[in-house]
HTML snippet that shows the backbone in 3Dmol.js (N, CA, C, O; Angstrom):
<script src="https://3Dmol.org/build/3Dmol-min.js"></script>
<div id="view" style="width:600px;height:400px;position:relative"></div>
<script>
const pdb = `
ATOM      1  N   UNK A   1       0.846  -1.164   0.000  1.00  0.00           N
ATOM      2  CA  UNK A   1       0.000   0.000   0.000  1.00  0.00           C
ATOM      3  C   UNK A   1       0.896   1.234   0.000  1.00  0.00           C
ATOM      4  O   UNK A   1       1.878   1.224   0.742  1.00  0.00           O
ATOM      5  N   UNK A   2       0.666   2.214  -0.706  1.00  0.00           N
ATOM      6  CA  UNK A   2       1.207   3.206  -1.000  1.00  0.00           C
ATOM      7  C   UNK A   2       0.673   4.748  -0.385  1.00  0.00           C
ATOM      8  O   UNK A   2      -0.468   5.038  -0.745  1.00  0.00           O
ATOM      9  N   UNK A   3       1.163   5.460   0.235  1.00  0.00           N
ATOM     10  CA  UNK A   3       0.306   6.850   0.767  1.00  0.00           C
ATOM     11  C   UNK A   3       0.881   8.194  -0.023  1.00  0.00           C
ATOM     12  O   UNK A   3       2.083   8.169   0.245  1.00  0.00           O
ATOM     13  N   UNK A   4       0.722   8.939  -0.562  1.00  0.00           N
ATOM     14  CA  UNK A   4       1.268   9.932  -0.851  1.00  0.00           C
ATOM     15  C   UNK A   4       1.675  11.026   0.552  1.00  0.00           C
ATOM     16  O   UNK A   4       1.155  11.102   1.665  1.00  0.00           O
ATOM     17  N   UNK A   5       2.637  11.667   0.033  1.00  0.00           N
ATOM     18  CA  UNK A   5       3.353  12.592   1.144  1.00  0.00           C
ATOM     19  C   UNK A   5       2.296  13.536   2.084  1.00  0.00           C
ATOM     20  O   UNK A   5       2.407  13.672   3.302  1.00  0.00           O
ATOM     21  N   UNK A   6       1.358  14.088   1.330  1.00  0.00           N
ATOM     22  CA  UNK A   6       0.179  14.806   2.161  1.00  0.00           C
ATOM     23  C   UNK A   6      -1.183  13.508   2.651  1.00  0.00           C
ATOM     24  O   UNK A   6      -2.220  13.978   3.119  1.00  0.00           O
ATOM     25  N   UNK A   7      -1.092  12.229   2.528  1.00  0.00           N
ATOM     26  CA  UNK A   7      -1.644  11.556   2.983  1.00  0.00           C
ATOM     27  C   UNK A   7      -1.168  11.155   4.481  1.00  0.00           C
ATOM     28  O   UNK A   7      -1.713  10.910   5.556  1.00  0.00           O
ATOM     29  N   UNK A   8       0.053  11.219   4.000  1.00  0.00           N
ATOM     30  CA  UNK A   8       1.129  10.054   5.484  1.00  0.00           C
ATOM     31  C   UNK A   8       0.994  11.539   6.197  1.00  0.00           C
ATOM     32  O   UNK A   8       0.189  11.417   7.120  1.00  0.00           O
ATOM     33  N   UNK A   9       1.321  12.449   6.141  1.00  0.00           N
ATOM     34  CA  UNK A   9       1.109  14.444   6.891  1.00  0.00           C
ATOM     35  C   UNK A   9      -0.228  14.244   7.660  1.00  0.00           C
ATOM     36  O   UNK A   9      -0.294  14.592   8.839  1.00  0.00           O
ATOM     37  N   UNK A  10      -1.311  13.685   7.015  1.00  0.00           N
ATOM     38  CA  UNK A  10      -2.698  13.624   7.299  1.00  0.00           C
ATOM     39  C   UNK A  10      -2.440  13.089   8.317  1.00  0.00           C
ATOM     40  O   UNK A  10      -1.917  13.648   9.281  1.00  0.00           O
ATOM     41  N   UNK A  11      -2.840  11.668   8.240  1.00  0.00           N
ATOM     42  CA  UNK A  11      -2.571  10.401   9.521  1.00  0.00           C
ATOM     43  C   UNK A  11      -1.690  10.467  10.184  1.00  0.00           C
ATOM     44  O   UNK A  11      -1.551   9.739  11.167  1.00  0.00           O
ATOM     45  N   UNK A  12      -0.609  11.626   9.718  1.00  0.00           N
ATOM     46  CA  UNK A  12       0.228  11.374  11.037  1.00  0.00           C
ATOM     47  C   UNK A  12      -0.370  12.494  12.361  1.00  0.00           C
ATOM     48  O   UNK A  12      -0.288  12.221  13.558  1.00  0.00           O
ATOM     49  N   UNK A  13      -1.075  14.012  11.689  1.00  0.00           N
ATOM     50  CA  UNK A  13      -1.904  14.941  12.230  1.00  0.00           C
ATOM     51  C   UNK A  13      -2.758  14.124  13.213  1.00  0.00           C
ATOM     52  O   UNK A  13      -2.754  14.345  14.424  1.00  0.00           O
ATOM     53  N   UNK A  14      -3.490  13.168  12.621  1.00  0.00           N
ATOM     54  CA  UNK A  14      -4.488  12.193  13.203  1.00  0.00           C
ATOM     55  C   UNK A  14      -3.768  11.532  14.347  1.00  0.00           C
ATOM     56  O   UNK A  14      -4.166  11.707  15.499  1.00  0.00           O
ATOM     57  N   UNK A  15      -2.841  10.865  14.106  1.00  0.00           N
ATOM     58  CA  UNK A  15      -2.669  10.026  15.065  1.00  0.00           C
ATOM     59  C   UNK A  15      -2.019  10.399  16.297  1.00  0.00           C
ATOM     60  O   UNK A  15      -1.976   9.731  17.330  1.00  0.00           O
ATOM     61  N   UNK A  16      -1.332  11.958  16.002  1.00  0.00           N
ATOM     62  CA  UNK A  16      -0.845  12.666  16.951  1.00  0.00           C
ATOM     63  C   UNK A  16      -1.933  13.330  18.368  1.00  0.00           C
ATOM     64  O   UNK A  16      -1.816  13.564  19.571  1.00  0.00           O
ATOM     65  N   UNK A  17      -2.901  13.415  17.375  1.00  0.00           N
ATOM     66  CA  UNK A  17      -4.391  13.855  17.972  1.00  0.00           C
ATOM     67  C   UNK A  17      -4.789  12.241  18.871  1.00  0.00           C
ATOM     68  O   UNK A  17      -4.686  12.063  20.085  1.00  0.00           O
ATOM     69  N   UNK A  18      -4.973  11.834  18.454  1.00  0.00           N
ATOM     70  CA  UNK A  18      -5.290  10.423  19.010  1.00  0.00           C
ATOM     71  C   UNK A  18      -4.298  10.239  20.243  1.00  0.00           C
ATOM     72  O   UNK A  18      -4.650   9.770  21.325  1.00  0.00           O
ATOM     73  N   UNK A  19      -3.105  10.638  19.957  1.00  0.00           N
ATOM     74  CA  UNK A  19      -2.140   9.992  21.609  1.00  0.00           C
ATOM     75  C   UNK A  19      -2.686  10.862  22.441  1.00  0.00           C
ATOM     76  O   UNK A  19      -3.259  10.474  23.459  1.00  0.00           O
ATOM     77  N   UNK A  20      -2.582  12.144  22.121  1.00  0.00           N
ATOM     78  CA  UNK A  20      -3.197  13.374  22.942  1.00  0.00           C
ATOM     79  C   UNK A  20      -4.005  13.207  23.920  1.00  0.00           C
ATOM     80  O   UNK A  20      -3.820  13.454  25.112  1.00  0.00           O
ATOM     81  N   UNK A  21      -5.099  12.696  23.293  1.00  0.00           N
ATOM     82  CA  UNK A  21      -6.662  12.012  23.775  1.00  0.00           C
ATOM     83  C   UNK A  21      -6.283  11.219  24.513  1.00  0.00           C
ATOM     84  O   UNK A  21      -6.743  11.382  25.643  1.00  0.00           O
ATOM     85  N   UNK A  22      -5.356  10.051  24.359  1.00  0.00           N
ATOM     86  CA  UNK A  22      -5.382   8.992  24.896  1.00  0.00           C
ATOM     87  C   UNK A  22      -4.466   9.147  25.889  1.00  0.00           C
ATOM     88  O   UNK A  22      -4.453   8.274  26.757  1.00  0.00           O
ATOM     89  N   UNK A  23      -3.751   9.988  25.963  1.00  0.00           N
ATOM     90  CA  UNK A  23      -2.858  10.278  27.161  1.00  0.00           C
ATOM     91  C   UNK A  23      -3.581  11.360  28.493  1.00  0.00           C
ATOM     92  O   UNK A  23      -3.242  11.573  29.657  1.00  0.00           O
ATOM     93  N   UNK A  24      -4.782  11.898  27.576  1.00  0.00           N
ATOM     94  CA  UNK A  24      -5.835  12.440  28.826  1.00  0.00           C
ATOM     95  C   UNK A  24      -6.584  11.347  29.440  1.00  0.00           C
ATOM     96  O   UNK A  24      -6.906  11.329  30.628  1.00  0.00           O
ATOM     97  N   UNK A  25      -6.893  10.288  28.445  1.00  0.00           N
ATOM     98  CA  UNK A  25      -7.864   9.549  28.664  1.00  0.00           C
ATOM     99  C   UNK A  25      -7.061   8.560  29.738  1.00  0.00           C
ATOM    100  O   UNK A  25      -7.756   7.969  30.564  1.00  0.00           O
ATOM    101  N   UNK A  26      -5.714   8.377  29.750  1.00  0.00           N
ATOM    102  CA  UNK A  26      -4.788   7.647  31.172  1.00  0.00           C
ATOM    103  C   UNK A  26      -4.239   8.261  31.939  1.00  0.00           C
ATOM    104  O   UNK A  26      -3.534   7.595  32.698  1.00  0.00           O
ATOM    105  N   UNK A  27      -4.252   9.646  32.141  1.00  0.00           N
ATOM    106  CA  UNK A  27      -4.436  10.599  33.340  1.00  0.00           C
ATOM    107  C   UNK A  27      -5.900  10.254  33.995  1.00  0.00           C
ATOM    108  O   UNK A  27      -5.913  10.500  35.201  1.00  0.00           O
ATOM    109  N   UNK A  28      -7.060   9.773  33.511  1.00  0.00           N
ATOM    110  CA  UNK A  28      -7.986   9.850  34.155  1.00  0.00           C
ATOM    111  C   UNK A  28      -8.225   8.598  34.469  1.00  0.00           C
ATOM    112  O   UNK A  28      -8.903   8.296  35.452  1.00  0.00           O
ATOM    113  N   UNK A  29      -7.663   7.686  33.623  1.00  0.00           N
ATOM    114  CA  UNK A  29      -8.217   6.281  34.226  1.00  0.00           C
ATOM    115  C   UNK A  29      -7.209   5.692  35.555  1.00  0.00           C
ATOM    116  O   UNK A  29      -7.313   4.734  36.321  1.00  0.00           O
ATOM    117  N   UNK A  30      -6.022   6.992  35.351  1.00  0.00           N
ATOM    118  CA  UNK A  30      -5.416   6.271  36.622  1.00  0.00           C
ATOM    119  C   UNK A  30      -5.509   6.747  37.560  1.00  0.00           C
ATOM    120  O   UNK A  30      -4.815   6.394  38.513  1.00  0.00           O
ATOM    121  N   UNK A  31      -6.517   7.854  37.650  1.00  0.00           N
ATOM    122  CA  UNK A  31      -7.381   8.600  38.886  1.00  0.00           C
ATOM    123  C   UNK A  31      -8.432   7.603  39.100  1.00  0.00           C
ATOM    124  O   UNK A  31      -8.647   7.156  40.227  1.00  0.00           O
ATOM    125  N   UNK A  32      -8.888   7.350  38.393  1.00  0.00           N
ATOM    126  CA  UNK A  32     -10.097   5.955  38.604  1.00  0.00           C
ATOM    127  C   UNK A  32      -9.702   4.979  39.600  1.00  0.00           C
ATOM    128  O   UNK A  32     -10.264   4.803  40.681  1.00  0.00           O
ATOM    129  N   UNK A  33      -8.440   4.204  39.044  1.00  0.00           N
ATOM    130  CA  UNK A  33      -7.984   3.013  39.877  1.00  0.00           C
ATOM    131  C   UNK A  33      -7.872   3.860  41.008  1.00  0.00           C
ATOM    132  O   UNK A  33      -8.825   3.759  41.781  1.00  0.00           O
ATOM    133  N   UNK A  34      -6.676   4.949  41.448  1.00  0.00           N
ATOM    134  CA  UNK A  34      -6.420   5.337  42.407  1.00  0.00           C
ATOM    135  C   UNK A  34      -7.719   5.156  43.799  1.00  0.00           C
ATOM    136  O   UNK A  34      -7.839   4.509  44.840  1.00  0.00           O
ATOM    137  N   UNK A  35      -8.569   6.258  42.943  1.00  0.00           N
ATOM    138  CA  UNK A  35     -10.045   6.152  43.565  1.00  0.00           C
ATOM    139  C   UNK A  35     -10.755   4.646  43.768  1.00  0.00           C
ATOM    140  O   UNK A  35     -11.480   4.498  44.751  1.00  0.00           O
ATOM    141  N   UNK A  36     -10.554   3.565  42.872  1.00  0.00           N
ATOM    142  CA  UNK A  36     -10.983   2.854  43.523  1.00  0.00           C
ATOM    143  C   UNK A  36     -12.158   2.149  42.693  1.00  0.00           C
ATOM    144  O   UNK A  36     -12.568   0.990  42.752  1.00  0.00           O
ATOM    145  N   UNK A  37     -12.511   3.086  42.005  1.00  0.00           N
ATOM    146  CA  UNK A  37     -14.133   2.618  41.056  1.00  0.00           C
ATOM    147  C   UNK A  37     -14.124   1.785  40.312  1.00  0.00           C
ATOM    148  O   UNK A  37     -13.208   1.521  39.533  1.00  0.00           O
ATOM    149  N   UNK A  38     -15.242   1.182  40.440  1.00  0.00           N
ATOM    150  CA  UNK A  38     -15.408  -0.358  39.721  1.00  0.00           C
ATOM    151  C   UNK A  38     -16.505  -0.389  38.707  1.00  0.00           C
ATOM    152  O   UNK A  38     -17.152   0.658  38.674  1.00  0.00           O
ATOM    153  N   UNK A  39     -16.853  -1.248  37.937  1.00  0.00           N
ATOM    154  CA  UNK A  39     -18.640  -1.592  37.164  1.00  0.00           C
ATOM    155  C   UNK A  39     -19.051  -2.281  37.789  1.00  0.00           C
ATOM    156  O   UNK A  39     -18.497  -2.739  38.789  1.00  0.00           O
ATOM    157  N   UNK A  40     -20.305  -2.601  37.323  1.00  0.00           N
ATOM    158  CA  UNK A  40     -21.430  -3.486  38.062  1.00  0.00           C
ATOM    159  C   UNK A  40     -20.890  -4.665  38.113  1.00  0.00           C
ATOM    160  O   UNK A  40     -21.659  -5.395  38.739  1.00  0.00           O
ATOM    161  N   UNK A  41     -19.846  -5.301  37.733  1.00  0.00           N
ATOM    162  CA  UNK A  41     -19.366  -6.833  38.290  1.00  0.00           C
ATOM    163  C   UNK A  41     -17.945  -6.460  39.023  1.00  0.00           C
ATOM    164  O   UNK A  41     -17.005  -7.254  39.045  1.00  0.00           O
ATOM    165  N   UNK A  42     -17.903  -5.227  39.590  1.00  0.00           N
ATOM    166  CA  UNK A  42     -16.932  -5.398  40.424  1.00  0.00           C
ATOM    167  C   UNK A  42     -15.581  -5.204  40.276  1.00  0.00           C
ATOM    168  O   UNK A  42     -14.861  -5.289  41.271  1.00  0.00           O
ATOM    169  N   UNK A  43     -15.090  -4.941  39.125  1.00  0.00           N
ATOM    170  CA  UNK A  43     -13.978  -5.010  38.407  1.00  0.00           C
ATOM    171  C   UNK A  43     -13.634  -3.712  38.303  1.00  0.00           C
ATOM    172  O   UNK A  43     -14.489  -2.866  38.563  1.00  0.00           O
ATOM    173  N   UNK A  44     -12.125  -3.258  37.846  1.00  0.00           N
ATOM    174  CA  UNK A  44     -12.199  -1.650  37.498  1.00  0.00           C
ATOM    175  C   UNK A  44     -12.782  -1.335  36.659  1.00  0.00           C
ATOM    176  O   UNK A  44     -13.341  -2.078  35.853  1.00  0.00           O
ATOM    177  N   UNK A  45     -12.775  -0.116  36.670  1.00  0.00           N
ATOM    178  CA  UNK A  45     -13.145   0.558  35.205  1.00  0.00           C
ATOM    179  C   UNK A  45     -12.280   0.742  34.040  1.00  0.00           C
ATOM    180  O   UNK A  45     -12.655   0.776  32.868  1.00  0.00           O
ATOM    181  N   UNK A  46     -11.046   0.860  34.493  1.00  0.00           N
ATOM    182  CA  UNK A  46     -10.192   0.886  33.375  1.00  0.00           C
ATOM    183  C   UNK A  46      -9.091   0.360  33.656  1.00  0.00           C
ATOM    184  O   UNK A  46      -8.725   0.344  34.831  1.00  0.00           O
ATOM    185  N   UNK A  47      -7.940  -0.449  32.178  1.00  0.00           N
ATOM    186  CA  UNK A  47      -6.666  -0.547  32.184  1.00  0.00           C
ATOM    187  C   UNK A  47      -5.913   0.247  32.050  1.00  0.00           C
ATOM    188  O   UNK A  47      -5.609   0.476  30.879  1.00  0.00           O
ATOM    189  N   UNK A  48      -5.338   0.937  32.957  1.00  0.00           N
ATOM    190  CA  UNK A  48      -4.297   1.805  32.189  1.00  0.00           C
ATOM    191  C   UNK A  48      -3.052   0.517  32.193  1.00  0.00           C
ATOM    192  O   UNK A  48      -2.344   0.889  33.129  1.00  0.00           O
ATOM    193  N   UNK A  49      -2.793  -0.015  31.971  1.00  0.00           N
ATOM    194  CA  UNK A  49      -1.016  -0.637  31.586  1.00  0.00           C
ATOM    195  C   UNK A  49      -1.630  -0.963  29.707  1.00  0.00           C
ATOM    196  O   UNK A  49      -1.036  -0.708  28.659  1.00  0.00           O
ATOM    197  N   UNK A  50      -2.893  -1.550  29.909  1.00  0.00           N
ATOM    198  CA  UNK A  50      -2.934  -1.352  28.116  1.00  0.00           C
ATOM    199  C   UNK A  50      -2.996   0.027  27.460  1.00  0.00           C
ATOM    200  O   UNK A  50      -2.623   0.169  26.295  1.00  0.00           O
ATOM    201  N   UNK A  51      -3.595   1.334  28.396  1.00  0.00           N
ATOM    202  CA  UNK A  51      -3.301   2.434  27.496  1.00  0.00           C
ATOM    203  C   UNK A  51      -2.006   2.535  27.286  1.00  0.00           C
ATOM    204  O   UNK A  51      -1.606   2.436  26.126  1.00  0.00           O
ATOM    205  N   UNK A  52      -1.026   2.762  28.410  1.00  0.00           N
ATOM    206  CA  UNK A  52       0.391   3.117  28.571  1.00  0.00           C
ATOM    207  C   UNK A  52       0.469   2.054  27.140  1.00  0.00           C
ATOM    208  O   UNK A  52       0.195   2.674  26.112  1.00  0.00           O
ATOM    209  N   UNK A  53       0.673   1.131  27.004  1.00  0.00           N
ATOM    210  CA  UNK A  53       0.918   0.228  26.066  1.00  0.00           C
ATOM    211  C   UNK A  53       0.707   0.621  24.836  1.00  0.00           C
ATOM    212  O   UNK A  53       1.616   0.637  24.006  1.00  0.00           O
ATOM    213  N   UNK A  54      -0.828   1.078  24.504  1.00  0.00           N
ATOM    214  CA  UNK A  54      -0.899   1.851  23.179  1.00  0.00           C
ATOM    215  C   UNK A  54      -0.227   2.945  23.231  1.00  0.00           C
ATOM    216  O   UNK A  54       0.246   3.182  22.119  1.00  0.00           O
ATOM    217  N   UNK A  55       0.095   3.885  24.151  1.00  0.00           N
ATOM    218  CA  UNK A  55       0.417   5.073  23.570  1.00  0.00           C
ATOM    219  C   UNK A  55       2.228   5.004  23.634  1.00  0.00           C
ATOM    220  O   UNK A  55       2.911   5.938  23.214  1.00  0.00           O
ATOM    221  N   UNK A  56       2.708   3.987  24.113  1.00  0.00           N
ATOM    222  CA  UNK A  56       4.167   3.234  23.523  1.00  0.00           C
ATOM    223  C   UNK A  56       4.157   3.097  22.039  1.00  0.00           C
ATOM    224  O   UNK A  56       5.070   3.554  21.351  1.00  0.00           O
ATOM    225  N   UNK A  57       3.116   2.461  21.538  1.00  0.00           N
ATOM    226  CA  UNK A  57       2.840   1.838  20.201  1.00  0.00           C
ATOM    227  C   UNK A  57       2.909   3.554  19.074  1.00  0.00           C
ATOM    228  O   UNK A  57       3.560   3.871  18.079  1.00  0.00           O
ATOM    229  N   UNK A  58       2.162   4.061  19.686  1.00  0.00           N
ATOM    230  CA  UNK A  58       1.755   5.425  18.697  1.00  0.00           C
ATOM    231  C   UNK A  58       2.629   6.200  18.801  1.00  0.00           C
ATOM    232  O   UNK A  58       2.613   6.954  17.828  1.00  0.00           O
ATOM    233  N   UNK A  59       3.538   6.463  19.596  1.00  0.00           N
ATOM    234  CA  UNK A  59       4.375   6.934  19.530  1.00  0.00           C
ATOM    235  C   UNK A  59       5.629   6.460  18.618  1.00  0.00           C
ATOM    236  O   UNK A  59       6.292   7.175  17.867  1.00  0.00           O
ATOM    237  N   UNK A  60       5.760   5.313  18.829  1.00  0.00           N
ATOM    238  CA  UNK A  60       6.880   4.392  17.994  1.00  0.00           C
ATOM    239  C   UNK A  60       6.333   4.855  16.563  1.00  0.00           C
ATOM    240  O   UNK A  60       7.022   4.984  15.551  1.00  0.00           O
ATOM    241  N   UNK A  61       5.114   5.055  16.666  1.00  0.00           N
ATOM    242  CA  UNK A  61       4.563   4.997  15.044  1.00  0.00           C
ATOM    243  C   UNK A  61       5.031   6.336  14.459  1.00  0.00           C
ATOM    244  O   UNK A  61       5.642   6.687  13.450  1.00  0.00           O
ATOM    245  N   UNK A  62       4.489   6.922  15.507  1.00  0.00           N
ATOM    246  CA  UNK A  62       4.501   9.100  15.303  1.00  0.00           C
ATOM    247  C   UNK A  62       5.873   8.839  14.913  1.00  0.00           C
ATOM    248  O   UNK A  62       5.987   8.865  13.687  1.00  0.00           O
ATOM    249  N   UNK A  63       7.033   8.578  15.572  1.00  0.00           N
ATOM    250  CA  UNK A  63       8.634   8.651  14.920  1.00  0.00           C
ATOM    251  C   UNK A  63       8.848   7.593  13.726  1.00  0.00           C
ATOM    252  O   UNK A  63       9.997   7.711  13.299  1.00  0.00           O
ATOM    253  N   UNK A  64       8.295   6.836  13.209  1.00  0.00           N
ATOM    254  CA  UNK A  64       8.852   6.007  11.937  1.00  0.00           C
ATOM    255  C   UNK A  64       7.926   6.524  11.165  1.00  0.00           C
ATOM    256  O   UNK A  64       8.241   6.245  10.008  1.00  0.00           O
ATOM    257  N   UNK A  65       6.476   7.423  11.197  1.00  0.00           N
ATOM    258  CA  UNK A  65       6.180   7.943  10.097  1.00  0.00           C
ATOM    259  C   UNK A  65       7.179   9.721   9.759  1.00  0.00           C
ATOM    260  O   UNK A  65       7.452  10.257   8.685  1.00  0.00           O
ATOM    261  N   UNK A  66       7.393  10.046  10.799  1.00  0.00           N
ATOM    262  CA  UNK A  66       8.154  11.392  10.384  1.00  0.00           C
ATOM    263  C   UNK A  66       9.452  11.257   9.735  1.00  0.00           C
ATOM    264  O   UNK A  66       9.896  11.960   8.827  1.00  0.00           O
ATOM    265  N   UNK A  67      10.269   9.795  10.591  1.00  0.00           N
ATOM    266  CA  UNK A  67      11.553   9.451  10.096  1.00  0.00           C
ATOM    267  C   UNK A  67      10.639   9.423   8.048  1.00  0.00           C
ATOM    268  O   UNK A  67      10.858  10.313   7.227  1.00  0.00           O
ATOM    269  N   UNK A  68       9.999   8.566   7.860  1.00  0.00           N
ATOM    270  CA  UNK A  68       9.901   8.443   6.243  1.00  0.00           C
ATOM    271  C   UNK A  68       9.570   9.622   5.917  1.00  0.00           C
ATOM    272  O   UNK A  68      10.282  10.072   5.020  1.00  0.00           O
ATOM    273  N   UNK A  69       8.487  10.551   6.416  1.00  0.00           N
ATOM    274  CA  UNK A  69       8.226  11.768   5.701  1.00  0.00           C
ATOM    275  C   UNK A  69       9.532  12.362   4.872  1.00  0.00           C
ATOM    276  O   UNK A  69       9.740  12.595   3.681  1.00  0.00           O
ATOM    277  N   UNK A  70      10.448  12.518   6.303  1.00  0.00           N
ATOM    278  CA  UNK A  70      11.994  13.116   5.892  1.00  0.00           C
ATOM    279  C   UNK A  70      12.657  12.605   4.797  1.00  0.00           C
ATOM    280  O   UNK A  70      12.965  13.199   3.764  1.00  0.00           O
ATOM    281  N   UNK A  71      12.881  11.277   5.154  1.00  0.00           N
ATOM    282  CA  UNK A  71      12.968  10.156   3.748  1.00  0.00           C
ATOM    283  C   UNK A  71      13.030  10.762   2.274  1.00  0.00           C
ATOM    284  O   UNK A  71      13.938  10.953   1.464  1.00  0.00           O
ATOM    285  N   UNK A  72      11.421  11.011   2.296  1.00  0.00           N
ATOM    286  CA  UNK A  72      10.901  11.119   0.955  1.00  0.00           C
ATOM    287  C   UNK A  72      11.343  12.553   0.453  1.00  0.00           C
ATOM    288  O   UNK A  72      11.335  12.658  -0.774  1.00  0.00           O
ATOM    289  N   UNK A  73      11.661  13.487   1.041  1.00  0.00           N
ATOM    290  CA  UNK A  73      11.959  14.631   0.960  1.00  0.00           C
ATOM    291  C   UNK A  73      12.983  15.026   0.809  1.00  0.00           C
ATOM    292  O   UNK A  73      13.058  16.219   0.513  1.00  0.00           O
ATOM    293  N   UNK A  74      14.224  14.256   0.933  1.00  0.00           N
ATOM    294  CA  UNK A  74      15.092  13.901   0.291  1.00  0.00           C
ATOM    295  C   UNK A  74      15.322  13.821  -0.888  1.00  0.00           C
ATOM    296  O   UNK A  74      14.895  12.890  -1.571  1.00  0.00           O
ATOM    297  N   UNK A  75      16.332  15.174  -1.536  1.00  0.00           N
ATOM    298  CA  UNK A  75      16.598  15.200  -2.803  1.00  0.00           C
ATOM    299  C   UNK A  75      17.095  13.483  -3.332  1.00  0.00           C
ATOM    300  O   UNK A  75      17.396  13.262  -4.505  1.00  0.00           O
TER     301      UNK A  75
END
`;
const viewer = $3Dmol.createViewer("view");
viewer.addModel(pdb, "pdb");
viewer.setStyle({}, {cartoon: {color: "spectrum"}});
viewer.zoomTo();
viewer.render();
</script>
């Protein structure tokens, strides 16, 4: 699969937006655990070691799509 240079710019805009989110969204879920809160079977409400985990992942991504941007831009 092939992206053009203002495509891979796009998704990378996107996905930068996305860690953002998701790095608010594990500031809060690890106020959750802290606090204690559960669902109706008792369990937490949230993982944060799988967010931390994705936002390891997106990040790895955010630097090997900029490393190629540069790449391509290359006389």
């Amino acid at each position: 699969m092939y992206f053009e240079e203002h495509e891979i710019a796009d998704l990378l805009k996107y996905l930068r937006a996305a860690k953002d989110q998701t790095e608010e969204l594990l500031t809060a879920m690890i106020d959750i655990e802290v606090y204690g809160e559960v669902d109706h079977d008792g369990m937490p409400v949230v993982n944060s070691v799988e967010l931390q985990e994705d936002l390891k992942k997106m990040n790895e991504y955010i630097v090997r799509i900029e490393k190629e941007l540069k790449e391509r831009k290359k006389p």
